[in-house]
C-alpha positions as CSV (number, residue, x, y, z in Angstrom):
1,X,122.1,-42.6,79.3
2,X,121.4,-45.6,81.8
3,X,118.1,-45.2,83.6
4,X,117.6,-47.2,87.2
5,X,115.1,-47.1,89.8
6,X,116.3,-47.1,93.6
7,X,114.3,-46.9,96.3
8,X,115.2,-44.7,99.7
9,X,118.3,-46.4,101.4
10,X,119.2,-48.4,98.1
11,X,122.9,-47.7,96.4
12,X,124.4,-48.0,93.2
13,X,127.9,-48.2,92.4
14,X,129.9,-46.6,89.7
15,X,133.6,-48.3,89.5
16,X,134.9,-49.8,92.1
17,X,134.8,-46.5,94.3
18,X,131.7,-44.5,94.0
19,X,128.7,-45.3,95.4
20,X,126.0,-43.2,95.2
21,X,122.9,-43.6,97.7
22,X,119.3,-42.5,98.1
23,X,118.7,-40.5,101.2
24,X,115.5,-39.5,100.7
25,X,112.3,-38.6,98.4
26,X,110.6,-35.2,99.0
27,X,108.3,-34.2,96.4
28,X,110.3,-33.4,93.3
29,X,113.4,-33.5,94.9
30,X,116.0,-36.4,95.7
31,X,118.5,-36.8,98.4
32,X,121.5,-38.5,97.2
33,X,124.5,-39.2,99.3
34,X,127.7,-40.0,97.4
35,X,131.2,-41.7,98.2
36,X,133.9,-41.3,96.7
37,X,138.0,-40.9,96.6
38,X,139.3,-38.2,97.8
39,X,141.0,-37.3,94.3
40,X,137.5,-37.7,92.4
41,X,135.7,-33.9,92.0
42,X,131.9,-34.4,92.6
43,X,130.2,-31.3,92.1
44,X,126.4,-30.3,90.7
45,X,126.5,-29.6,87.3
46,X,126.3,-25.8,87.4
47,X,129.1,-25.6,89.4
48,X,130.8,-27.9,87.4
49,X,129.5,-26.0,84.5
50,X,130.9,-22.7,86.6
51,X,134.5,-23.6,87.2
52,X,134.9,-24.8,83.7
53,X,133.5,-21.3,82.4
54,X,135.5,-19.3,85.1
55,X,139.0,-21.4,84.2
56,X,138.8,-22.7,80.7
57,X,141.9,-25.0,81.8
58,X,140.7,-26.5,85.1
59,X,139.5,-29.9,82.9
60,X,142.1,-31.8,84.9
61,X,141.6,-30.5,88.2
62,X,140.0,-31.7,91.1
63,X,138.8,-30.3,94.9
64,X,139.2,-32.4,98.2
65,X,137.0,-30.7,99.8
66,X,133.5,-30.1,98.0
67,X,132.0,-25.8,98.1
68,X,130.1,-25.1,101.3
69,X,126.9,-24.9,98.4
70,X,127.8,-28.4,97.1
71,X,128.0,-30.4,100.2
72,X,125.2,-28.5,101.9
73,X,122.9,-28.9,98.4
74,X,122.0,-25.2,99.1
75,X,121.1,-23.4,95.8
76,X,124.0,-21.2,94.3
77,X,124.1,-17.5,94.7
78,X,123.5,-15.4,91.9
């Protein structure tokens, strides 16, 4: 695993298309904003974790458009 520090408003790239940016700090939480091509899934990791478990064959697929959740950062619904 690579470890950096970023401050607020500081980005770091991953390939040549994704950046990923710090919003903001809030006690233990972190806002991040991220960039990427349209046909590169971002998704938290338990939804990730969730539409892998739901569709055992959805490894290749991606989403244009991230969940409501996801691109709100709301928590999930149990």
């Amino acid at each position: 695993m690579l470890i950096l520090t970023r401050r607020v408003g500081e980005t770091l790239m991953i390939g040549d298309a994704v950046t990923v940016t710090v919003l903001g700090v809030k006690g233990n939480q972190v806002r991040i904003g991220i960039t990427a091509p349209k046909d590169v899934a971002v998704h938290r990791e338990e939804i990730f974790q969730r539409i892998h478990k739901d569709d055992p064959g959805a490894a290749g697929t991606t989403t244009a458009e991230p969940a409501a959740s996801d691109a709100a950062g709301l928590p999930d619904k149990p």
